[in-house]
Backbone as ProteinMPNN parsed JSONL, in Angstrom:
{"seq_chain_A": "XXXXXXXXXXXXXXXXXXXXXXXXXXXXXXXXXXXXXXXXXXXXXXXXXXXXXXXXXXXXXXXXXXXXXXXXXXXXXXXXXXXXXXXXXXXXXXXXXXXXXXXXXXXXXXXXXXXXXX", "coords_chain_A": {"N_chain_A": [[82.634, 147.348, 106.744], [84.069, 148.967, 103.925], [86.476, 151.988, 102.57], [85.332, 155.172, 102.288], [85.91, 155.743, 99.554], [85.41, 153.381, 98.389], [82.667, 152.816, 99.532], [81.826, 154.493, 97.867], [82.076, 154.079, 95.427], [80.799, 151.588, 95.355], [78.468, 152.319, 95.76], [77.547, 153.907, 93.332], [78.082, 151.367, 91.144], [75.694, 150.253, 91.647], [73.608, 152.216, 91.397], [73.984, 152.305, 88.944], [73.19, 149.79, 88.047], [70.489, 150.037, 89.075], [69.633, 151.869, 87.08], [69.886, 150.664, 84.595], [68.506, 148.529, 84.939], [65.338, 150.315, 84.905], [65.94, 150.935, 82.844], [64.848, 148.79, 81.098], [63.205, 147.74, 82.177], [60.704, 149.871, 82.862], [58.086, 152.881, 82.541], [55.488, 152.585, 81.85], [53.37, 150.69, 81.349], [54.903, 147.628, 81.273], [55.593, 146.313, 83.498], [53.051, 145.708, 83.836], [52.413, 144.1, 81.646], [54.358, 142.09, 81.954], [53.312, 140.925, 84.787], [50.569, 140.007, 83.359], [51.775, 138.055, 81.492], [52.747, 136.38, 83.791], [51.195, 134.373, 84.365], [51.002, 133.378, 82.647], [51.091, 131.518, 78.743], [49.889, 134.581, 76.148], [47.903, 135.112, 74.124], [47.902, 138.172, 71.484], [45.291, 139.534, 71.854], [44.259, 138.608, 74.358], [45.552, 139.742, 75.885], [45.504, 142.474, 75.29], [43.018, 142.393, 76.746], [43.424, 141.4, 79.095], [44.777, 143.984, 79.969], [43.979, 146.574, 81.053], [43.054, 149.776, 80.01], [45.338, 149.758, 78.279], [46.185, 150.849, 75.142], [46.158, 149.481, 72.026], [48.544, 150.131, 69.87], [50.228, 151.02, 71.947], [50.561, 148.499, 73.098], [51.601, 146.776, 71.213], [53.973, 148.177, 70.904], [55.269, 147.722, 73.644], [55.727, 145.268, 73.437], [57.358, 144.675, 71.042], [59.765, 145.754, 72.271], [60.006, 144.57, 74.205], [60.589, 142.113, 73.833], [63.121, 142.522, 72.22], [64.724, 143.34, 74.234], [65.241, 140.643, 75.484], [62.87, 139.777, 77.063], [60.313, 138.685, 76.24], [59.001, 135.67, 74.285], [57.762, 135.906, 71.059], [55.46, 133.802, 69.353], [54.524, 132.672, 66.144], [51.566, 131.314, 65.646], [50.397, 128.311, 63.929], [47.908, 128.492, 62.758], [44.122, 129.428, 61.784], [42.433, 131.717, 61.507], [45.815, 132.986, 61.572], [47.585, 133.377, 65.064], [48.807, 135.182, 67.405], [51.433, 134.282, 69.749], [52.349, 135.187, 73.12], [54.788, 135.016, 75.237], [56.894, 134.526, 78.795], [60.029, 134.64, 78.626], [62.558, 132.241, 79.39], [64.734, 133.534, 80.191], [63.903, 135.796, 81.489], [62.076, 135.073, 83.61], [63.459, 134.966, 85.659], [63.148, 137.298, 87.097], [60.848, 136.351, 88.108], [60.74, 136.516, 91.339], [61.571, 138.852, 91.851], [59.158, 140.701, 90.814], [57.217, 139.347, 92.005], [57.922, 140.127, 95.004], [57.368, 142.902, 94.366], [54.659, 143.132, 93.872], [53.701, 142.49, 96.413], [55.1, 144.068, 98.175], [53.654, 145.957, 97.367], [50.873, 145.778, 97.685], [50.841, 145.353, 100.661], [51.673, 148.436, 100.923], [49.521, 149.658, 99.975], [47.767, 148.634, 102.309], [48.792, 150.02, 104.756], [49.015, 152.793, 103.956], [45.678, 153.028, 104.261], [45.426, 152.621, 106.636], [46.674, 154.384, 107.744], [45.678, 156.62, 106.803], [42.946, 156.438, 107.567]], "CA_chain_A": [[82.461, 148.194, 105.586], [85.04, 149.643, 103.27], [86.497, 153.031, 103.045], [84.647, 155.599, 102.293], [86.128, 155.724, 98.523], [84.985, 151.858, 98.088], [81.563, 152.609, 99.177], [81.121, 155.517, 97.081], [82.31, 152.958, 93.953], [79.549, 150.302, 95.231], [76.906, 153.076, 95.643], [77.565, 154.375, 92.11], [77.925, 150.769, 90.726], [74.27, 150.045, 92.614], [73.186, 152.762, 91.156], [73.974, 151.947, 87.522], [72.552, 148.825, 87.907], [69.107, 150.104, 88.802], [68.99, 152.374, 86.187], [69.883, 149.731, 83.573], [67.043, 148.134, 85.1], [64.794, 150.461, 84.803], [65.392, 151.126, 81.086], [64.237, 147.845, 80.532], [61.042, 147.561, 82.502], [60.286, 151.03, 83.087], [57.226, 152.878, 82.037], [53.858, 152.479, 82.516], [52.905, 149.331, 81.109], [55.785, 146.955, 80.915], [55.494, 145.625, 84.627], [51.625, 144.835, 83.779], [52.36, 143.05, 80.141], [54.918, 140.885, 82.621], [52.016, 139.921, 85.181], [49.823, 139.005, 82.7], [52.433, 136.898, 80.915], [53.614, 135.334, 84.336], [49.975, 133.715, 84.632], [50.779, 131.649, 81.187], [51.07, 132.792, 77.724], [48.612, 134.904, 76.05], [47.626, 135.837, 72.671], [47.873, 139.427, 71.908], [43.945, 140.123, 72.383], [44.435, 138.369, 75.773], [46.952, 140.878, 76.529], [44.827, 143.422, 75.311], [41.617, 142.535, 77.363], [43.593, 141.998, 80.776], [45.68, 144.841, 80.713], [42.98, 147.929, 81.402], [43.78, 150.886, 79.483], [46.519, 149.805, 77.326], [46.107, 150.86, 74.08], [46.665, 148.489, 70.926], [49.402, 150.406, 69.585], [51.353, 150.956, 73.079], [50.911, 147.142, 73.699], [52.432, 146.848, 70.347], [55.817, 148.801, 70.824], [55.766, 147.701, 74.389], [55.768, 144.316, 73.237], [58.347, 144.608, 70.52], [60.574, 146.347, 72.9], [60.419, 142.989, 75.203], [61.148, 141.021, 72.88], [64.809, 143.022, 71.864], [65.679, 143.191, 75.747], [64.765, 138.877, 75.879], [61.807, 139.345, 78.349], [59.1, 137.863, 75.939], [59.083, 135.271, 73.19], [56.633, 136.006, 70.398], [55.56, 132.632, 68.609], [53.357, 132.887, 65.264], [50.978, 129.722, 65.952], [49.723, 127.788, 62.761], [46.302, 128.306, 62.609], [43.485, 129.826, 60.515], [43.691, 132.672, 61.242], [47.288, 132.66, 61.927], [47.51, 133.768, 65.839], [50.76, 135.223, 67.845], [51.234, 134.082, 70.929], [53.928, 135.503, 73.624], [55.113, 134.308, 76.926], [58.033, 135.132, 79.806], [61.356, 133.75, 78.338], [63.746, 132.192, 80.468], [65.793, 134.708, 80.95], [62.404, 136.572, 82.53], [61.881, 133.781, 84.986], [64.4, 135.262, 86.563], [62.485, 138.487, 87.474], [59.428, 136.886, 88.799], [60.904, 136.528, 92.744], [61.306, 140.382, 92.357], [57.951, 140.779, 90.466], [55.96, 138.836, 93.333], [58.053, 140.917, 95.696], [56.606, 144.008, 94.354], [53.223, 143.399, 94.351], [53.68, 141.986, 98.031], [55.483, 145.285, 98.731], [52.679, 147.103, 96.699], [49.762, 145.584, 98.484], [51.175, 146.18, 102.007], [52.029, 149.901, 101.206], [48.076, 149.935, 100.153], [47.25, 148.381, 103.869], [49.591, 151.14, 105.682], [48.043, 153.87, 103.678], [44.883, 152.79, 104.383], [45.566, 152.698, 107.764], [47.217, 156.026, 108.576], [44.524, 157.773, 106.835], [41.346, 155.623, 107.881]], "C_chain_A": [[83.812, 148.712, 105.121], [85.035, 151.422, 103.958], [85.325, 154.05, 102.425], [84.647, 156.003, 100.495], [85.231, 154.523, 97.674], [83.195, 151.902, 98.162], [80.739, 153.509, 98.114], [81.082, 154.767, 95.457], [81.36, 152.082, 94.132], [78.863, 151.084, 95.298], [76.836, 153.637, 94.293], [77.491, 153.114, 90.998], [76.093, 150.198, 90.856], [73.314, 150.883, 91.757], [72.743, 152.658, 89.226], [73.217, 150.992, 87.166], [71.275, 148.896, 88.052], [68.759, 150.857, 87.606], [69.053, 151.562, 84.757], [68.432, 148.969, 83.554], [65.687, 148.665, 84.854], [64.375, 150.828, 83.731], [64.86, 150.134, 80.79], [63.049, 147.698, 80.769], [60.559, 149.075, 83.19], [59.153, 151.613, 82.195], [56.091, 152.436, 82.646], [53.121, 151.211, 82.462], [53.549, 147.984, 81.118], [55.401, 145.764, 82.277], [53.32, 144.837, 84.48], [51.713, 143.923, 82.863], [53.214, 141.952, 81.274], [53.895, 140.182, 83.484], [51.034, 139.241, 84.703], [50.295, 137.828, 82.601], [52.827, 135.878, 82.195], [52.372, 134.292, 84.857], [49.931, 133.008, 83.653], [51.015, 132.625, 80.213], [49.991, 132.956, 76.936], [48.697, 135.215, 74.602], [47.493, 137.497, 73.179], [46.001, 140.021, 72.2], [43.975, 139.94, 73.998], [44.729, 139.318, 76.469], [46.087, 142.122, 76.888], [43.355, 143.957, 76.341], [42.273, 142.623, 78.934], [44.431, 143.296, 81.333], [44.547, 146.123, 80.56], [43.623, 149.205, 81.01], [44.768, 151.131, 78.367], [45.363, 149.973, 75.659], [46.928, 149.54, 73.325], [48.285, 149.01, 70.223], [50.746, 150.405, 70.628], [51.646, 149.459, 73.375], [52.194, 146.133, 72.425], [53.92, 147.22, 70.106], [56.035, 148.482, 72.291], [56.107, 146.148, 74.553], [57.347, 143.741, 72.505], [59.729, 144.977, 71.356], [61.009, 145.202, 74.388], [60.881, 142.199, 74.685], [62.922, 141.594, 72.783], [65.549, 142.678, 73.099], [65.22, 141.322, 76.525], [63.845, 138.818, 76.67], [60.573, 138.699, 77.49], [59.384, 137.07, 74.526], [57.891, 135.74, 72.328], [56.761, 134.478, 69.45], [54.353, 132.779, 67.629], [52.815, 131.176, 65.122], [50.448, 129.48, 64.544], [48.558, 127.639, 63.052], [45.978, 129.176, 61.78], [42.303, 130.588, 61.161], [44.663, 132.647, 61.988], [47.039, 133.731, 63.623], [49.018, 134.184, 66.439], [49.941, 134.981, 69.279], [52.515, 134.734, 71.681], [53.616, 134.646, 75.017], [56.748, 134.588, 77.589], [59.045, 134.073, 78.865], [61.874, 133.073, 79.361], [64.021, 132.257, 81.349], [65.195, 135.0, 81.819], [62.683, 136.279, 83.391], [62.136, 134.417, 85.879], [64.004, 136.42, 87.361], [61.293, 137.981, 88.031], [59.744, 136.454, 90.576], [60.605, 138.219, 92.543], [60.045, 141.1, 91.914], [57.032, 140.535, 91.735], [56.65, 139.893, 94.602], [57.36, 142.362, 96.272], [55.249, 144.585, 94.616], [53.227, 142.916, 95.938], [53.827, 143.115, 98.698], [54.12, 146.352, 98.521], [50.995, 147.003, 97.682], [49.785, 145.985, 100.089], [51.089, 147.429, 102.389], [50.297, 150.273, 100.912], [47.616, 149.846, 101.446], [47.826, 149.615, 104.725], [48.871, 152.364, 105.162], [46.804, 154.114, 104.097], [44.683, 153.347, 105.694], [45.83, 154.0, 108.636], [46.1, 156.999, 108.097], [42.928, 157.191, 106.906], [41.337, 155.777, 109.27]], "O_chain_A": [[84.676, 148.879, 105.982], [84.419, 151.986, 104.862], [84.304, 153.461, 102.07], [83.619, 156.493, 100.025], [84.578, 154.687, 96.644], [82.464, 151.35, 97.34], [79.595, 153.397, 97.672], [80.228, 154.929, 94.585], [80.896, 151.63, 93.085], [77.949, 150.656, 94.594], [75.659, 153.927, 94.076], [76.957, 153.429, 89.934], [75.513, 149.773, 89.856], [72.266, 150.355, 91.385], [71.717, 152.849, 88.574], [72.547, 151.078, 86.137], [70.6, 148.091, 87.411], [67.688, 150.604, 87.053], [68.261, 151.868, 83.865], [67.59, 148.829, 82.667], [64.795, 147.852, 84.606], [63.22, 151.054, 83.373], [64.044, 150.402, 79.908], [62.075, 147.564, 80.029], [59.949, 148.992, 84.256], [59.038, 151.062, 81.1], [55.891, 152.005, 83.782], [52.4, 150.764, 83.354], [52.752, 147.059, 80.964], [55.016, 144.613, 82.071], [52.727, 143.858, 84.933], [51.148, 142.853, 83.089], [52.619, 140.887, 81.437], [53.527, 139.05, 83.171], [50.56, 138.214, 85.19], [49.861, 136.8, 83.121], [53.182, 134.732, 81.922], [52.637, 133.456, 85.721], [49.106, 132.105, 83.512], [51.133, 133.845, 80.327], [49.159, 132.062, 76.78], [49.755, 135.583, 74.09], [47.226, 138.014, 74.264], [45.808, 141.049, 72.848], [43.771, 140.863, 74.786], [44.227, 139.683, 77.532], [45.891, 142.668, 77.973], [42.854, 145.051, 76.6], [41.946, 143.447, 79.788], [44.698, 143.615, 82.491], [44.555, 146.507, 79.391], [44.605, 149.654, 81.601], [45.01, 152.16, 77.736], [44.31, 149.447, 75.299], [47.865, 148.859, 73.743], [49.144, 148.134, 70.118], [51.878, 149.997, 70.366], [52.742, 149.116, 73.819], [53.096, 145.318, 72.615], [54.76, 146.716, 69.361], [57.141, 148.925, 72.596], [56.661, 145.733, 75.572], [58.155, 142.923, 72.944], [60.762, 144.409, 71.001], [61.944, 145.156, 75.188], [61.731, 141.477, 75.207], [63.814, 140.947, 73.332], [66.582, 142.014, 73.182], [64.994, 141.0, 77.691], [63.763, 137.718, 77.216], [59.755, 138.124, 78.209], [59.951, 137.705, 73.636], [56.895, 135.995, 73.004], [57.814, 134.074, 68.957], [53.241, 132.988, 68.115], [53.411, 130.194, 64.68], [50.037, 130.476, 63.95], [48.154, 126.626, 63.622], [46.783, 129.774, 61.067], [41.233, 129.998, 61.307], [44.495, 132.284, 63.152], [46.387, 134.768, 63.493], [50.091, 133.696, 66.085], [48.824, 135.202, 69.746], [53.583, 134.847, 71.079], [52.707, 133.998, 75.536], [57.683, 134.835, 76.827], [58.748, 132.927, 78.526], [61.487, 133.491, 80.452], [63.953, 131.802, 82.491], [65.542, 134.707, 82.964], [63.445, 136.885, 84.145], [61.407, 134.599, 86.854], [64.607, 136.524, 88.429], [60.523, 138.822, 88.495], [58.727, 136.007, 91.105], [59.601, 138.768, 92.998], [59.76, 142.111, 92.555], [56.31, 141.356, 92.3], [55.78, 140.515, 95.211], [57.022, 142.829, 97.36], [54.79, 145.609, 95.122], [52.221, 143.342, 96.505], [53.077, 143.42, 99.625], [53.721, 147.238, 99.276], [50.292, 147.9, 98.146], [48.976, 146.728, 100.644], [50.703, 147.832, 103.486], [49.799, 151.15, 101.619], [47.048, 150.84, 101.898], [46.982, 150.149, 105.445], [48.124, 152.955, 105.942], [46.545, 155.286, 104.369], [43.961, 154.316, 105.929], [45.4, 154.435, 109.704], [45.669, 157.943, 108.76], [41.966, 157.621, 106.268], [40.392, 155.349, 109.932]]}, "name": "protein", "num_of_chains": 1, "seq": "XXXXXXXXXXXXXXXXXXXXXXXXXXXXXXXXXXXXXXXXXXXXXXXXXXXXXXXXXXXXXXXXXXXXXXXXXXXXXXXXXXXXXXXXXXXXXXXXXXXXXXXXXXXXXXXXXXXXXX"}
């Protein structure tokens, strides 16, 4: 390990970096609009029916707001009536090791809970 200057510069760089992170997918709904999408892409009713709770309007600005930071394409499909479709970019991709992580982490910390108070 470094000195004690060096780690205080990687724990403050560390630190920046999660919170960058968490402006992007932070919030209440953002991490669910991504699980949907990492199961294929969905029309926005899709969206609307698997995500439980979301309002139409929140799925709306939490949508647009993926789109600016590259996590979702929106594609207006030619049909009659004209449909949008979105789906994980890319870039995304790149987030679903730490996505599956989470729920792995998330389901476990359900089993341990469970456990200590059952």
């Amino acid at each position: 390990m470094g000195s004690d200057k060096e780690q205080m510069k990687a724990c403050k760089h560390k630190i920046r970096a999660i919170s960058d992170t968490m402006y992007v997918l932070g919030g209440k709904w953002k991490m669910h609009i991504l699980v949907a999408l990492y199961f294929g892409a969905k029309r926005y009713s899709d969206l609307l029916e698997d995500i439980e709770g979301i309002s139409g309007k929140m799925l709306s600005r939490e949508l647009k707001e993926m789109e600016t930071n590259l996590l979702v394409n929106r594609t207006i499909m030619d049909t009659r009536p004209i449909t949008v479709q979105y789906e994980l970019t890319d870039y995304c991709e790149k987030l679903v090791p730490v996505i599956s992580n989470l729920a792995d982490w998330g389901l476990a910390h359900r089993k341990e809970i469970r456990k200590r108070s059952g």
